[in-house]
C-alpha positions, 0 to 999 in steps of 0.5 A: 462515511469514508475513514482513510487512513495511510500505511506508514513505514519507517522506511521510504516508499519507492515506486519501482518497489511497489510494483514489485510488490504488486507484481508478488501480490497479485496486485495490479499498480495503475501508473498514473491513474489520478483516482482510487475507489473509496466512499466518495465523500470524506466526511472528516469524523477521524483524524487526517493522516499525519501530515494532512490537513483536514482541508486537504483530505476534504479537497483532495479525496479519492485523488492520488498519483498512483493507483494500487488495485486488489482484485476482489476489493471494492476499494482500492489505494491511493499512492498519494505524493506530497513533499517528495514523500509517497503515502500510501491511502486507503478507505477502511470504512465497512472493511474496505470493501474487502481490501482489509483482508487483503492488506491486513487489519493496519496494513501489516500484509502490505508492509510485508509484501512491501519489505520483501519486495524491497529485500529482493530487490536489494539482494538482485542488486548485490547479486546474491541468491535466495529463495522465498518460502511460506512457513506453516503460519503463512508467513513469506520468508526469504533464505540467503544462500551464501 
């Protein structure tokens, strides 16, 4: 049975920074590809996601505007548009078929990826240096030099 959920971020989602993030992810960002792979049916036992309907999620499951693609995963996300909004759309049922591992538990490897990404981003624009390290967590981080 599918469970989607979404991975919210207080920020906005943009496209240029999601294929950023799945250019550092090892990820592969599908432009225009009207499908993600999910259990193919939405059965409607959880909640939709925050602004969706269950009509919606019943109608429309498996369709998105962008597709992001992790390799190994049996699932992929669905980069769903609606209201001039980008919601990002995943299947987590019997662990995603893989994608868990991948973007974490509620998705926080993904916001991370997602927030550094956007950082670097921001600093190219500035024309500022940095440089990326892992610390001994596994953690990405991004020094500043002034």
């Amino acid at each position: 049975m599918s469970h989607v959920s979404t991975i919210e971020m207080k920020e906005k989602y943009t496209i240029p920074v999601l294929k950023e993030m799945c250019k550092d992810m090892g990820w592969i960002f599908n432009e225009n590809k009207k499908t993600y792979r999910a259990f193919p049916n939405w059965i409607g036992d959880t909640n939709p996601p925050p602004g969706f309907t269950r009509e919606e999620m019943k109608k429309n499951h498996g369709k998105c505007s962008h597709e992001i693609e992790v390799p190994g995963a049996g699932y992929s996300i669905g980069v769903v548009e609606k209201n001039n909004n980008l919601h990002l759309f995943y299947d987590y049922w019997n662990g995603g078929e893989g994608l868990i591992n991948a973007i974490g538990k509620t998705g926080g490897k993904l916001k991370q990826a997602y927030s550094i990404a956007n950082t670097k981003r921001e600093l190219r624009r500035k024309r500022s240096r940095y440089r990326e390290r892992k610390t001994k967590d596994g953690w990405k981080e991004i020094i500043i030099e002034m």
